[in-house]
C-alpha positions in Angstrom: 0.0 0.0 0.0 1.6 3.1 -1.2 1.6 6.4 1.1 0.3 9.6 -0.4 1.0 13.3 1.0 -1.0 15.9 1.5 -0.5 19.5 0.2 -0.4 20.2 4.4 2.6 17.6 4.3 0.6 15.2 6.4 0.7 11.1 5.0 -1.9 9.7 3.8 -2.1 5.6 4.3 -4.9 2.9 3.2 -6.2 1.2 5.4 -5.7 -3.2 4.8 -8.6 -5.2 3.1 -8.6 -6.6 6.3 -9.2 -3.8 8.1 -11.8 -2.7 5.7 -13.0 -6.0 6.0 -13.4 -6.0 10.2 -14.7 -3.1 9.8 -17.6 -3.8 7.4 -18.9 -6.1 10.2 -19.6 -3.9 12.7 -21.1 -0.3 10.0 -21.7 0.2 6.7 -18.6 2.1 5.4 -17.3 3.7 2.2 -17.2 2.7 -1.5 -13.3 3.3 -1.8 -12.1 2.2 1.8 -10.6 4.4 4.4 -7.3 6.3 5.3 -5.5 6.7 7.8 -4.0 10.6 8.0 -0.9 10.5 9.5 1.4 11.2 12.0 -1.2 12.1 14.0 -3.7 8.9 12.7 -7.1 10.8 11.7 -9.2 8.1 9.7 -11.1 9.7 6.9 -12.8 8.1 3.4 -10.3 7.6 0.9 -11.6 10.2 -1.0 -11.1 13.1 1.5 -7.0 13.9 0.4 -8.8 15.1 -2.6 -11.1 17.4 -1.0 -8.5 18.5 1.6 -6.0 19.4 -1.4 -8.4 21.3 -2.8 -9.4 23.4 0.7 -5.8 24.6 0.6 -6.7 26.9 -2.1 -10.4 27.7 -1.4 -11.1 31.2 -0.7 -11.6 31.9 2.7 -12.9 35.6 3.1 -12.0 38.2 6.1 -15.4 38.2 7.3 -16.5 34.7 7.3 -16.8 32.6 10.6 -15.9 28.9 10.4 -17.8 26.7 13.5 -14.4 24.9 14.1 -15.4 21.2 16.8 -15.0 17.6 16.9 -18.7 16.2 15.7 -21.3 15.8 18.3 -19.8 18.3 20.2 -22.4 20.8 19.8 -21.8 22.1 16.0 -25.5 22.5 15.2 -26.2 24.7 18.2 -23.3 26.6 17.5 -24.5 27.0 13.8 -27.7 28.4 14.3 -26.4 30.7 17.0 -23.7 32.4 15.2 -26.0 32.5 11.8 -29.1 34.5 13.9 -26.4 36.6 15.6 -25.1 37.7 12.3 -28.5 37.4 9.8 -31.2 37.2 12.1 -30.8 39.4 14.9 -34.8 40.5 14.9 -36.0 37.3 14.3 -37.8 38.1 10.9 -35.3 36.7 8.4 -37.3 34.7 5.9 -34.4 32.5 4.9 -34.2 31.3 8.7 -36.7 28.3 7.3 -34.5 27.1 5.1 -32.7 24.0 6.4 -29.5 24.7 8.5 -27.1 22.9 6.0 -28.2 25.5 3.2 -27.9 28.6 4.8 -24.6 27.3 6.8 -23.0 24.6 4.7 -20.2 22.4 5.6 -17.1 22.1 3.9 -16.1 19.0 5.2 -19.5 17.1 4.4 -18.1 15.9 0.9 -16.2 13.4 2.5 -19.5 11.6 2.9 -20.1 11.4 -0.5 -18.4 8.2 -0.7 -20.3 6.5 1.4 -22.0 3.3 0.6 -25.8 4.2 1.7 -25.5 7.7 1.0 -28.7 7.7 -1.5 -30.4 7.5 1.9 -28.9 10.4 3.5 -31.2 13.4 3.2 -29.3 15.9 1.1 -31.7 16.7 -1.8 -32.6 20.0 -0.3 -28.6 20.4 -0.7 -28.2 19.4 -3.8 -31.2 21.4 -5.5 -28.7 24.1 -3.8 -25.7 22.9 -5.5 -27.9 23.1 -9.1 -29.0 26.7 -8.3 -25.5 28.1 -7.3 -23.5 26.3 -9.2 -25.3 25.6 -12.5 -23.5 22.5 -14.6 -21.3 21.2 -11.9 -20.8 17.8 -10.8 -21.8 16.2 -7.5 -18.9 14.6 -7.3 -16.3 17.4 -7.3 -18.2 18.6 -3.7 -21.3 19.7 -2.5 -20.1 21.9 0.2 -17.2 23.2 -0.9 -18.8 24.3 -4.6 -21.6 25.7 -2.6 -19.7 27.9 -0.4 -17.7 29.3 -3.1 -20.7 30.4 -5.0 -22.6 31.9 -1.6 -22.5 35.6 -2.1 -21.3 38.3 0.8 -20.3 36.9 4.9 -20.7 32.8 5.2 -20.8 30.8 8.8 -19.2 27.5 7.5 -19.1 24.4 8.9 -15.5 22.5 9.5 -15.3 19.1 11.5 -11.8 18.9 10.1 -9.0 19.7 12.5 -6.6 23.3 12.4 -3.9 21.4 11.2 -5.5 20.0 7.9 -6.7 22.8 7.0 -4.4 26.4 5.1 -2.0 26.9 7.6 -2.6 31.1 7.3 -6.5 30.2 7.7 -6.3 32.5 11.4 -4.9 35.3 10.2 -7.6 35.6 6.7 -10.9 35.0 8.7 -12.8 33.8 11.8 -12.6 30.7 13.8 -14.8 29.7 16.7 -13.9 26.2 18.3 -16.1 24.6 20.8 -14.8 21.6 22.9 -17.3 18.9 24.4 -16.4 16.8 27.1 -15.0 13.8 25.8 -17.4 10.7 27.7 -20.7 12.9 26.7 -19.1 13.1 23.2 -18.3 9.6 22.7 -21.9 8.3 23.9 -23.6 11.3 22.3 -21.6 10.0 18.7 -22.7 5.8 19.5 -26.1 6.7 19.6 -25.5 8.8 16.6 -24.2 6.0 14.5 -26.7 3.7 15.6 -29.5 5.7 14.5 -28.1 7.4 10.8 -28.7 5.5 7.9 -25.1 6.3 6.9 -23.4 4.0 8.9 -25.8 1.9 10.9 -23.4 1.1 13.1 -24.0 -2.6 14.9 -21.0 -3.3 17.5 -21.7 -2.3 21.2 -20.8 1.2 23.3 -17.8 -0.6 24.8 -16.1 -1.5 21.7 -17.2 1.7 19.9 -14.8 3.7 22.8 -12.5 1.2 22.3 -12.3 1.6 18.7 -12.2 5.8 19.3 -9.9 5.5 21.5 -7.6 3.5 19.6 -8.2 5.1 16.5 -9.6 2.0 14.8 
């Protein structure tokens, strides 16, 4: 198994058939495998060095605010807060119906779109978004990123990648607000998270899920 490299300098390893294999048992994973971002041993879909490459030269702008966080460590909450601070401070905003992932898109969501069951994740609403702001483009080259470069004017963007992967000037051309969650409420908060999504439906109990967080595996 050859190693690739990030633009960030990080290493980029597959993970075994093996692995990919064990893994299958337990949660429905991702068409291409999983890798293993290294030295620091992140395990992302295989085809998130692409999407990572690419954030290096996205264009971050000095007044947008990036909800930086582990997932399941309150992103959602934070979302909606900072985006009725900033573009609904009376409350009357008509676009505050639209769903959450339009009006605050993630740009780390496109790792997803490798996953096996995606068809049943809900992302049409997304998508019709995608068609509207970026007329001709492929699903495939991103949803989130190729919607957030088309949003016009200040963006609250979504990130459940860590500082390091992403432009290494990214604090001094915009925003970031981090939230950490307690570790224990995060890791039952994020089993009972994979049990219920459609995404993963994942079937191996709460002690080997910490074990396997814990371990990175």
């Amino acid at each position: 198994m050859n190693k690739q490299l990030l633009l960030t300098g990080h290493d980029v390893e597959p993970m075994s058939e093996e692995w990919l294999t064990k893994m299958a048992e337990e949660q429905s994973t991702f068409r291409h495998g999983v890798v293993r971002i290294l030295p620091d041993g992140w395990l992302y879909p295989s085809n998130t060095p692409r999407f990572l490459n690419r954030i290096q030269s996205f264009k971050f702008r000095p007044d947008d605010v990036i909800v930086m966080m582990f997932p399941k460590s309150g992103t959602t909450w934070m979302q909606e807060k900072l985006w009725t601070m900033l573009f609904n401070p009376n409350l009357d905003n008509p676009q505050a119906t639209q769903p959450l992932r339009v009006r605050s898109a993630s740009i780390s969501m496109d790792m997803l779109l490798d996953a096996v069951k995606l068809e049943e994740l809900h992302l049409k609403t997304l998508y019709k978004t995608l068609k509207k702001l970026c007329p001709g483009k492929n699903v495939e080259d991103g949803v989130g990123v190729q919607c957030l470069d088309a949003m016009p004017g200040q963006r609250v963007i979504k990130c459940h990648y860590p500082l390091d992967l992403m432009p290494p000037d990214l604090l001094d051309k915009t925003k970031v607000v981090y939230v950490a969650r307690n570790p224990k409420d995060m890791i039952v908060s994020y089993y009972h998270y994979y049990k219920v999504i459609k995404v993963m439906e994942y079937k191996g109990s709460i002690d080997t899920y910490v074990h396997q967080v814990d371990h990175g595996q």
